[in-house]
VOLODO-534573 format. One record per residue (C-alpha): x, y, z; residue in three letters. Coordinates in pm, whole numbers. Layout:
BEGIN
     c1     c2     c3 res
      X      Y      Z ala
...
END
This chain:
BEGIN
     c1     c2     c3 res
   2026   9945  -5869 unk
   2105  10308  -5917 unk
   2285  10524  -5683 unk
   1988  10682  -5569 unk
   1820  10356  -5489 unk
   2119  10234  -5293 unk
   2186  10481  -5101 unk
   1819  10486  -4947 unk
   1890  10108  -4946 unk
   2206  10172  -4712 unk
   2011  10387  -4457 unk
   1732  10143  -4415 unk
   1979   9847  -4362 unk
   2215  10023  -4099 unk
   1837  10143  -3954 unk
   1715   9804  -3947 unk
   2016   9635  -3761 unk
   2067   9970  -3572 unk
   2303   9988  -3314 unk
   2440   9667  -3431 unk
   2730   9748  -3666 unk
   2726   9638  -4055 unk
   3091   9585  -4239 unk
   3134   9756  -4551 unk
   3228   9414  -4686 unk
   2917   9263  -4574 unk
   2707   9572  -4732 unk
   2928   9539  -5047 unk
   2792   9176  -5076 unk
   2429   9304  -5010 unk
   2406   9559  -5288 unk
   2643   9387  -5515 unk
   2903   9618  -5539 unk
   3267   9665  -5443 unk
   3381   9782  -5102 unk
   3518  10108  -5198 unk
   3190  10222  -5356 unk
   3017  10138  -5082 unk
   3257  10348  -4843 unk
   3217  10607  -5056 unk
   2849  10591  -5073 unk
   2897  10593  -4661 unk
   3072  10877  -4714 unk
   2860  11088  -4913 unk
   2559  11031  -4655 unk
   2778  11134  -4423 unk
   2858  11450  -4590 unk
   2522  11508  -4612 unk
   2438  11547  -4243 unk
   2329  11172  -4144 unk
   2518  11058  -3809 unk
   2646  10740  -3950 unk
   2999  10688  -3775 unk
   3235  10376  -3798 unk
   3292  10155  -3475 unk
   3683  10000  -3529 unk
   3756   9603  -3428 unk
   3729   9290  -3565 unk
   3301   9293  -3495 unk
   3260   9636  -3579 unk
   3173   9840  -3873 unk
   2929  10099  -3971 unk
   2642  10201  -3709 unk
   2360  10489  -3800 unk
   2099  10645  -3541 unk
   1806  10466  -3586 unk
   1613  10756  -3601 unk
   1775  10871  -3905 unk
   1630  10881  -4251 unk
   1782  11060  -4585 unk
   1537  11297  -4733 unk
   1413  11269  -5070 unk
   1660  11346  -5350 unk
   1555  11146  -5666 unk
   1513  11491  -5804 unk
   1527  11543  -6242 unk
   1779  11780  -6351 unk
   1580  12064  -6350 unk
   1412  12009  -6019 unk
   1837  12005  -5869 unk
   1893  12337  -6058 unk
   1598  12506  -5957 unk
   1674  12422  -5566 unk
   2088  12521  -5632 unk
   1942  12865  -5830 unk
   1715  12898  -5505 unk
   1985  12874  -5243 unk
   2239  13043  -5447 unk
   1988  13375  -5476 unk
   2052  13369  -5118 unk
   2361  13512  -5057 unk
   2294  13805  -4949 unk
   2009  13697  -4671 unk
   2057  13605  -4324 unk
   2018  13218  -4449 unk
   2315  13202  -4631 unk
   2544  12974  -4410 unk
   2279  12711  -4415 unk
   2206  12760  -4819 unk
   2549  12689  -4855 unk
   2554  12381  -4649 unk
   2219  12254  -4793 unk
   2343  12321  -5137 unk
   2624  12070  -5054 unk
   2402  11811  -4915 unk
   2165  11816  -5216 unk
   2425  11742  -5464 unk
   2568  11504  -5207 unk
   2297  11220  -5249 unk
   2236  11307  -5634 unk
   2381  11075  -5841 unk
   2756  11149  -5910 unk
   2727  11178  -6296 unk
   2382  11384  -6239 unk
   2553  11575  -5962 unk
   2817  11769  -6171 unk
   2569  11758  -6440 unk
   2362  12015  -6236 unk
   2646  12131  -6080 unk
   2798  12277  -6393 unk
   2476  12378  -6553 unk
   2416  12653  -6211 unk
   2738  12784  -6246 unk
   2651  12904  -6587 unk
   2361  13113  -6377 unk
   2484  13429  -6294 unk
   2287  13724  -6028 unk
   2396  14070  -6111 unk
   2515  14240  -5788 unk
   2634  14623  -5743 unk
   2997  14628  -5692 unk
   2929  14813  -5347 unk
   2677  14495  -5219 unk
   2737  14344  -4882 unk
   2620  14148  -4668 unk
   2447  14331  -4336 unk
   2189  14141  -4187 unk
   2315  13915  -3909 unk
   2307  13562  -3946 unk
   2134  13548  -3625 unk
   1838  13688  -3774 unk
   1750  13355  -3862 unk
   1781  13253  -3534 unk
   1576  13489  -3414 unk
   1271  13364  -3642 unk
   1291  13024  -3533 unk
   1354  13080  -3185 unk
   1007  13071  -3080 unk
   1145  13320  -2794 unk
   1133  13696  -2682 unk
   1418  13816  -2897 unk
   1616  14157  -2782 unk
   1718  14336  -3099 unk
   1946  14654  -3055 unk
   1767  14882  -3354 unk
   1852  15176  -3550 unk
   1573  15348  -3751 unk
   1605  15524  -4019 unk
   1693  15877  -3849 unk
   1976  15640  -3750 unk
   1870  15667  -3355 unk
   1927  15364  -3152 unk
   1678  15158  -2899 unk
   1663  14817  -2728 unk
   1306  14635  -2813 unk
   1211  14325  -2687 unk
   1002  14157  -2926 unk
    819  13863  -3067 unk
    864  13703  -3400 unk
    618  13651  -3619 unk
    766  13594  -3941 unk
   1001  13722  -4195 unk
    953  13955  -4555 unk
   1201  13998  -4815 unk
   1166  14246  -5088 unk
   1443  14345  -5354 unk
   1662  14189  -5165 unk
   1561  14346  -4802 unk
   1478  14116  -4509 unk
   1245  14229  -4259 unk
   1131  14083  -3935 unk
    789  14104  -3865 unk
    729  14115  -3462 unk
    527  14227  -3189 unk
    707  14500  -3040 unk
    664  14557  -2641 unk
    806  14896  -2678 unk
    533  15002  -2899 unk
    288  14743  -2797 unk
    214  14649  -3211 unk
    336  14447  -3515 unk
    647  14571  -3652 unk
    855  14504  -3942 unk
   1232  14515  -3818 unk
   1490  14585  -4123 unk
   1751  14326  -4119 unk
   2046  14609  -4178 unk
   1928  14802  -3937 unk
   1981  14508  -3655 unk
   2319  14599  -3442 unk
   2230  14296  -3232 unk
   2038  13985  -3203 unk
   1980  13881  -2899 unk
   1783  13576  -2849 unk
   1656  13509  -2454 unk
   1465  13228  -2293 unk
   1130  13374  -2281 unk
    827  13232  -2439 unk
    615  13479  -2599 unk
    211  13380  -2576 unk
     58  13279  -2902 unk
     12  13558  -3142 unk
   -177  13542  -3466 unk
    -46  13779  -3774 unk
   -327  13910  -4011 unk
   -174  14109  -4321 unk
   -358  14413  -4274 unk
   -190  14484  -3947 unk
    129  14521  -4168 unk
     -9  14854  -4355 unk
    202  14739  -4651 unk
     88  15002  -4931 unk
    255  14828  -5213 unk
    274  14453  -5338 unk
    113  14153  -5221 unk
    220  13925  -4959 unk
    314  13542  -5087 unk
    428  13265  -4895 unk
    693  13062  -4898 unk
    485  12747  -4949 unk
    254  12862  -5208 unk
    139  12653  -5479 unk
END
């Protein structure tokens, strides 16, 4: 059994004895391998985010939530670069924190040889940045777009005058490197595109906005064409 393999393995049998405890020594036996791998293997999940924790005492052992499961990560070698490329070109963009942290839990449950395989292989990518480029926009941007609530921004246009709006997400744009969040504004009572350097606060409140639908036209983009995300 590869790593890969065993370390789904190890989530399904904490889940299936779940809260019962499970020694390491008793999971060693199971998968055939030596007690310090398998702590290490506990570790690594872990690592990655699962809420496994170890209950001390002559009964006890390891116990998981048993509504945990480890995504899928029997990715090739190119599918693991492509998704550390993809995070890494982040940055600069109000997701960075968690592309950071997601990075880590992606080469966490990769096999370890295949791990620093792809590891090493995206630190030979390189973005060119301009020696003046920082990060603005607020991490709470992100926030903000999956709040599903009213969200207060304190604005500055481009004049460089300030407001308050109160306004509804509706989804996010990036363009050469520029995040924008697209909202219903109440102070002009229309979709707007909100620059994420321009944001001086993010304020997110505990107001549910009414369902909203967002056609592309109502964006008067003159340039480009819109592509999701999630396009094939």
């Amino acid at each position: 059994m590869n790593r890969t393999d065993r370390l789904y393995g190890l989530v399904e049998e904490l889940r299936a004895v779940s809260p019962r405890p499970r020694s390491a020594r008793r999971l060693a036996e199971r998968f055939e391998v030596s007690v310090r791998t398998i702590e290490r293997d506990l570790a690594a999940l872990q690592q990655s985010g699962l809420p496994i924790w170890a209950e001390p005492g002559r009964t006890g052992g390891y116990v998981i939530d048993a509504s945990a499961t480890l995504g899928p990560s029997g990715f090739t070698l190119d599918e693991a670069l492509a998704v550390l490329i993809g995070l890494g070109g982040l940055q600069h963009s109000p997701f960075r924190q968690s592309a950071r942290t997601a990075a880590r839990k992606v080469l966490a449950v990769m096999p370890a040889s295949e791990a620093a395989r792809a590891s090493a292989l995206a630190s030979r990518v390189h973005f060119l940045e301009s020696d003046d480029d920082a990060i603005v926009v607020p991490t709470a941007f992100a926030a903000a777009l999956r709040s599903d609530r009213v969200v207060r921004l304190r604005y500055q246009d481009a004049s460089g005058a300030e407001s308050v709006r109160d306004v509804e997400p509706l989804g996010s744009i990036e363009k050469d490197g520029q995040w924008y969040l697209v909202a219903w504004c109440r102070l002009r009572d229309g979709v707007r595109a909100f620059r994420g350097d321009r944001m001086r606060s993010v304020e997110v409140t505990d107001e549910r906005p009414p369902k909203r639908s967002l056609r592309p036209e109502e964006l008067a983009i003159p340039y480009g064409r819109l592509r999701s995300v999630m396009d094939d």
